[in-house]
N, C-alpha and C positions, 0 to 999 in steps of 0.2 A: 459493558462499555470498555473499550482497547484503556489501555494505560499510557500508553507510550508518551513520552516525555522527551524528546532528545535533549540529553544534558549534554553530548558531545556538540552542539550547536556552536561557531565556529564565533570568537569575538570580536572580528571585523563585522560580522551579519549586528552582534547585538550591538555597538556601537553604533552602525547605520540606524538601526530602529529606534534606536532613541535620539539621535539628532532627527530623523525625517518621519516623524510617526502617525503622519495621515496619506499614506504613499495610496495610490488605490490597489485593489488587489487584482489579482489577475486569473481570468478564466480560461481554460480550453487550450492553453498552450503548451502542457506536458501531461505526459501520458505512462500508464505504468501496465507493462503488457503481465500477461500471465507466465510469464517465464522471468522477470522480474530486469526485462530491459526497460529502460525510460527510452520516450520520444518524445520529441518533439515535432510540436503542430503550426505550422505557422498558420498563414490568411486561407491557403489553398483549400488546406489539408482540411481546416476546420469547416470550409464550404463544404468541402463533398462529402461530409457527415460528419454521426458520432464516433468517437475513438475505437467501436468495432467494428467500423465498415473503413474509415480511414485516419491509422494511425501514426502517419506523418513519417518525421524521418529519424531513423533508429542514432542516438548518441552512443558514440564511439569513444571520443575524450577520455581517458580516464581520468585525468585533474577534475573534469567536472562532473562526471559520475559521484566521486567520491567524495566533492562540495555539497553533490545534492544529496547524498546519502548523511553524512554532516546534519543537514540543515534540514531535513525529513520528516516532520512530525503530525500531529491528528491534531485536530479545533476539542478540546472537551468539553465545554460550555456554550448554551445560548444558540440560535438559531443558525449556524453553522456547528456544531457538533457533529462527530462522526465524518466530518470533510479532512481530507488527508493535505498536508500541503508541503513547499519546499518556498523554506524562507530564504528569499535571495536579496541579502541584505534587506532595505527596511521593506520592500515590498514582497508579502506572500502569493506565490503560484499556486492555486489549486490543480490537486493532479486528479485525470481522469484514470479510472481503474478498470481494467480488462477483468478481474475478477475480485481482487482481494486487497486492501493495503499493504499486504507484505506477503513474500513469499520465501515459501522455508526449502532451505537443504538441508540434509540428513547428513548426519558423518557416522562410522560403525556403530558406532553405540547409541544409534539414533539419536544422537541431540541436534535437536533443530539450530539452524541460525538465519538469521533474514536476509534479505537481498541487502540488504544496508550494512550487514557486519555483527546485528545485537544476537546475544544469546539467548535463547527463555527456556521457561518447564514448561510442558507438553499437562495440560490443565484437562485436554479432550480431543479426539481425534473424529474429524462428520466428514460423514458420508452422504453425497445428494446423489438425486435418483439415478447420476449417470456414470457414478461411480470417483469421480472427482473426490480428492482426498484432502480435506483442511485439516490446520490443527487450532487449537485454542489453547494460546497461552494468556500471560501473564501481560505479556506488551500487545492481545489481539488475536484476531483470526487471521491466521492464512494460507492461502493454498501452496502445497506441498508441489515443488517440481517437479516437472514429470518424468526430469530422470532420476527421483528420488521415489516413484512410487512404490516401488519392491522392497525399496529398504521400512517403506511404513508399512506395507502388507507382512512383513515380516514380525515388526513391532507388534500389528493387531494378534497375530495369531500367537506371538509369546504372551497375550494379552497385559503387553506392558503401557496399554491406554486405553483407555474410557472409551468404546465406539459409541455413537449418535448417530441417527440419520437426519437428513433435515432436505428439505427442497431448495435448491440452488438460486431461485426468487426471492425465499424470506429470511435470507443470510443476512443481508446488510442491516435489516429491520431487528433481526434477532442479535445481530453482533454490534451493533449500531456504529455502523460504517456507510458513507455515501459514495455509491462507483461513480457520479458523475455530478461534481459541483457546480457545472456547469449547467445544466437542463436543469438541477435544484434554483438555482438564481434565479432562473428565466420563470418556473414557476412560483417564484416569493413571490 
């Protein structure tokens, strides 16, 4: 199970959640690609499917990019666990995930950082059947970008990480992570 805890969480967000603390929460409206852009889904987008067939419209914003990176974290407990979400003030969004809840850049000396900005130690590096590169750290699994993947092919063959393979199905189960909170609710 991921760790991730955002203590960078912004204290307008906890302010709101404690004056308004039964906000409802919200499904299928943001989306987190495999390249570690967020979108957004409105009514349309969520019609004409799941977040891999239509993933709505790409956020540009930096102020709010870097709110939702802020305010970013995973459920650890009880029958949302492994649901990734972005607290927007006292009402949590759950995000749909194209692959992974975080996605790592490599800088020379291969250390990871996530789409969000956190650093971690590289704890395992899986490989699914189609070659796809995660790492497993300390805050989670996530897939490595894929203009980062030379810089990991490098890392495995200095054998400065743990390789694993695993099937790209039983990641979420394995890593306990849900890509899609949405079809999770519908089937509670």
């Amino acid at each position: 199970m991921h760790k991730l805890h955002n203590q960078r969480m912004d204290d307008i967000v906890k302010a709101a959640m404690a004056k308004w603390p039964t906000v409802p929460h919200c499904y299928g409206w943001l989306g987190l690609d495999a390249r570690g852009n967020w979108y957004m889904r409105d009514d349309a987008a969520q019609a004409a499917g799941p977040f891999a067939l239509s993933k709505g419209s790409l956020l540009r914003h930096d102020k709010l990019i870097d709110f939702i990176a802020r305010n970013y974290q995973a459920e650890t407990q009880g029958a949302t666990a492994g649901q990734w979400y972005f607290q927007n003030g006292p009402q949590r969004v759950y995000v749909e995930l194209a692959a992974t809840p975080l996605i790592w850049r490599l800088d020379a000396q291969f250390a990871p950082t996530s789409h969000i900005g956190q650093r971690a130690v590289v704890h395992s590096c899986v490989v699914d059947e189609d070659g796809f590169v995660y790492l497993h750290t300390e805050l989670g699994l996530g897939l490595v970008h894929t203009q980062d993947v030379g810089l990991a092919a490098d890392a495995i063959e200095q054998s400065l990480w743990t390789l694993t393979h695993a099937q790209r199905a039983n990641l979420p189960h394995q890593f306990g992570f849900v890509l899609s909170p949405q079809a999770a609710r519908s089937l509670a």
